[in-house]
N, C-alpha and C positions, 0 to 999 in steps of 0.2 A: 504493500500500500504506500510507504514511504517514495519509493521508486514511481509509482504513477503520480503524485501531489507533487514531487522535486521540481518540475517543470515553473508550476504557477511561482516560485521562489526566489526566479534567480533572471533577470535582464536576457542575458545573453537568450536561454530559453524561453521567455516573453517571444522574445524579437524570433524566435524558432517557429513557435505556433503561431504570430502575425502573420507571416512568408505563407505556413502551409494552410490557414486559412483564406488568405486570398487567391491562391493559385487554385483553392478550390472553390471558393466564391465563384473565379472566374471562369472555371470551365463550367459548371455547374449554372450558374444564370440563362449562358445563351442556347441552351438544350428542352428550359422551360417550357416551351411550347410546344414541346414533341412528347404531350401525355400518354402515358400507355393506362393510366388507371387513374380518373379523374379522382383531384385532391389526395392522392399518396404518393404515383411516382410515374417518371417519364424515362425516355430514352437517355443515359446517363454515362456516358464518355467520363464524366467527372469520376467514374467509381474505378481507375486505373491511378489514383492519387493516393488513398488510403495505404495500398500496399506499400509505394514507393516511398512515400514517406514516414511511413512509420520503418522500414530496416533504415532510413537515414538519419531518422529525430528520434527514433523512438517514441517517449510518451507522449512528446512534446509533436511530434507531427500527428501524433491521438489524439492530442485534444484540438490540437488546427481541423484536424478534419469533423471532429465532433461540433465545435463549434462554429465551422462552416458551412456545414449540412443545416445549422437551426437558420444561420443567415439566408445562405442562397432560397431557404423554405419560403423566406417572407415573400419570396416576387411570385408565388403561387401554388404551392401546396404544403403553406404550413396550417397543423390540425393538431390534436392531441398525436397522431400519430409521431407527430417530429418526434415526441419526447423520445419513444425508441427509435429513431433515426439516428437519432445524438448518440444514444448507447451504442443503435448498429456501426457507425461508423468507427464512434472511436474503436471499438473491438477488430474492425475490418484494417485498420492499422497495427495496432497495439498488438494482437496476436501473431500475426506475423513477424514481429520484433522477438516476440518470448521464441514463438518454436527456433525461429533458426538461431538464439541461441541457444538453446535449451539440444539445437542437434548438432551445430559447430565448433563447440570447445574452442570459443575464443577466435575463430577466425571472423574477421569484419564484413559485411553484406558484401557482395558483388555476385557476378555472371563471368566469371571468366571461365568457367570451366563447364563441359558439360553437367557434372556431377552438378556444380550450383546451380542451374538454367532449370535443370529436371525440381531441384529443391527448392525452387522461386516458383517453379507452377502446383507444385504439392502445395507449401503454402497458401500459395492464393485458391486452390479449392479446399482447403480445410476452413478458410477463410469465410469463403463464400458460403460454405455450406452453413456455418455459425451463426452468420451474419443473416441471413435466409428465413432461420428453423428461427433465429431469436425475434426476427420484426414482424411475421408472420403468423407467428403462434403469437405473441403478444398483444397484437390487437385483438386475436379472438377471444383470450382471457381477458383481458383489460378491457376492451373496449366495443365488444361482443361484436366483433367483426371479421368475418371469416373470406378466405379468396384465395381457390389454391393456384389460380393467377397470377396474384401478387407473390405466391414465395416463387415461382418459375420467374417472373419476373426480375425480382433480386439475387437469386442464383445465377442467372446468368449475364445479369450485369454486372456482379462483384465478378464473376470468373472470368468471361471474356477478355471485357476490356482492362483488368491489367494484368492478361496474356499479350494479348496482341496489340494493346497500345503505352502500357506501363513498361512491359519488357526491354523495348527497345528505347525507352526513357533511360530507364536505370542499367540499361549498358552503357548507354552515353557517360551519365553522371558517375560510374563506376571505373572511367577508363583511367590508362595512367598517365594524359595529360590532366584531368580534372581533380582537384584534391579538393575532398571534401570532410568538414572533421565531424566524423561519424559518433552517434552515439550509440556506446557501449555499457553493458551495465557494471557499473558498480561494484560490485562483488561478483564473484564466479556464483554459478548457478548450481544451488543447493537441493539437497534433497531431491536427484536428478531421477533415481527409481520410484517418487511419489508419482513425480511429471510425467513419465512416462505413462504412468499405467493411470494416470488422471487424461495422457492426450490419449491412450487407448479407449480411456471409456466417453469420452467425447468423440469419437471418429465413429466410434459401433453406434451410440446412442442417433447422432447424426443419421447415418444414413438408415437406422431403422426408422426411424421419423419420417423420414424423406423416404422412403418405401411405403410408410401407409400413407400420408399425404399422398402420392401417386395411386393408393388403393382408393380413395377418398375417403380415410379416417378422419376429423376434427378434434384439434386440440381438448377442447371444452365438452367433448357429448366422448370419448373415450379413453376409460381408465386406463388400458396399456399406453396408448401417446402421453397421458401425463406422468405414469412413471419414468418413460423415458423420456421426458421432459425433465423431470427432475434431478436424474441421471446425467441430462446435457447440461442444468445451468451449475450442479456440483462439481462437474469436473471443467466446464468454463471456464467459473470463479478457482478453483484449486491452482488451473494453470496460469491467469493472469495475476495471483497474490503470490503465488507461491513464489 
């Protein structure tokens, strides 16, 4: 927890999250009008940002994007839903940051290698998948609002576009003319066999979700989706505190 609030404390990271909330401000404004689901979300190129900037900021590119997502909302689909947009996002960041370190011991983001290229697209669908299962079922708990539309919809906006348009971002920004000073965490990463078997039971829970979603099960009307709903947001939380 320490490690995610560090951010809000220090100038330098201020001026981290300003940069990545306007870079997503601005892609995110001019796509507005290209609704796939009137008043929650549209065709969204911005969502190749969240990755990229969280293996570069860390927390601090988490809460740019979190608090980007509530801005850009204001020019036309901001609802109670923002509130989990603000959660989907920063998690569409920030997750990304913990797994690869949590699977690189210490080596800094980049794409230079096939091995990382394959481990920036695993990433971004464990990502996406999280990010999905979390704004999707939450409206239906929360806000009695169900659309298994809408989770197809944020799957594969989080996945695609930062495949195919974030990737070759963060090659750029990764290359060895561009120095950039990466954030790294803090302390080596502890209690590395909790994480593990905490990102195990997030990855199962996941796509048994997204299996009955696909069956058309509902959050809200079936007791097996909200055990493993439960299942998903403990081992979530396990892996972004821990």
């Amino acid at each position: 927890m320490q490690e995610i609030l560090s951010p809000l404390r220090s100038k330098q990271t201020l001026l981290q999250i300003l940069v990545c909330a306007l870079a997503f401000i601005g892609m995110a404004i001019p796509f507005k009008v290209m609704v796939l689901v009137e008043g929650f979300t549209e065709v969204r190129p911005v969502n190749a940002v969240p990755v990229v900037a969280g293996l570069i900021f860390g927390p601090a590119g988490a809460w740019g994007c979190a608090f980007g997502n509530i801005i850009s909302d204001l020019f036309g689909t901001f609802s109670y839903g923002s509130i989990f947009g603000f959660f989907g996002n920063f998690i569409a960041a920030y997750l990304p940051y913990k797994l690869w370190h949590l699977w690189s011991k210490g080596e800094r983001p980049n794409v230079k290698t096939y091995k990382n290229i394959f481990r920036y697209v695993i990433l971004s669908a464990i990502s996406s998948l999280a990010v999905a299962i979390l704004i999707a079922c939450s409206l239906d708990i929360f806000l009695n609002f169900w659309s298994r539309q809408i989770y197809y919809i944020i799957l594969f906006n989080n996945l695609g576009f930062p495949i195919f348009l974030g990737l070759p971002v963060f090659i750029v920004l990764t290359c060895d003319d561009i120095h950039i000073d990466m954030t790294m965490p803090a302390v080596p990463s502890r209690h590395r066999q909790i994480k593990w078997a905490a990102l195990s039971m997030l990855i199962c829970s996941s796509l048994l979700i997204s299996i009955m979603i696909t069956l058309g099960f509902v959050m809200s009307a079936s007791l097996l989706m909200i055990i493993a709903g439960i299942i998903f947001v403990v081992s979530l939380i396990a892996i972004i505190i821990g």
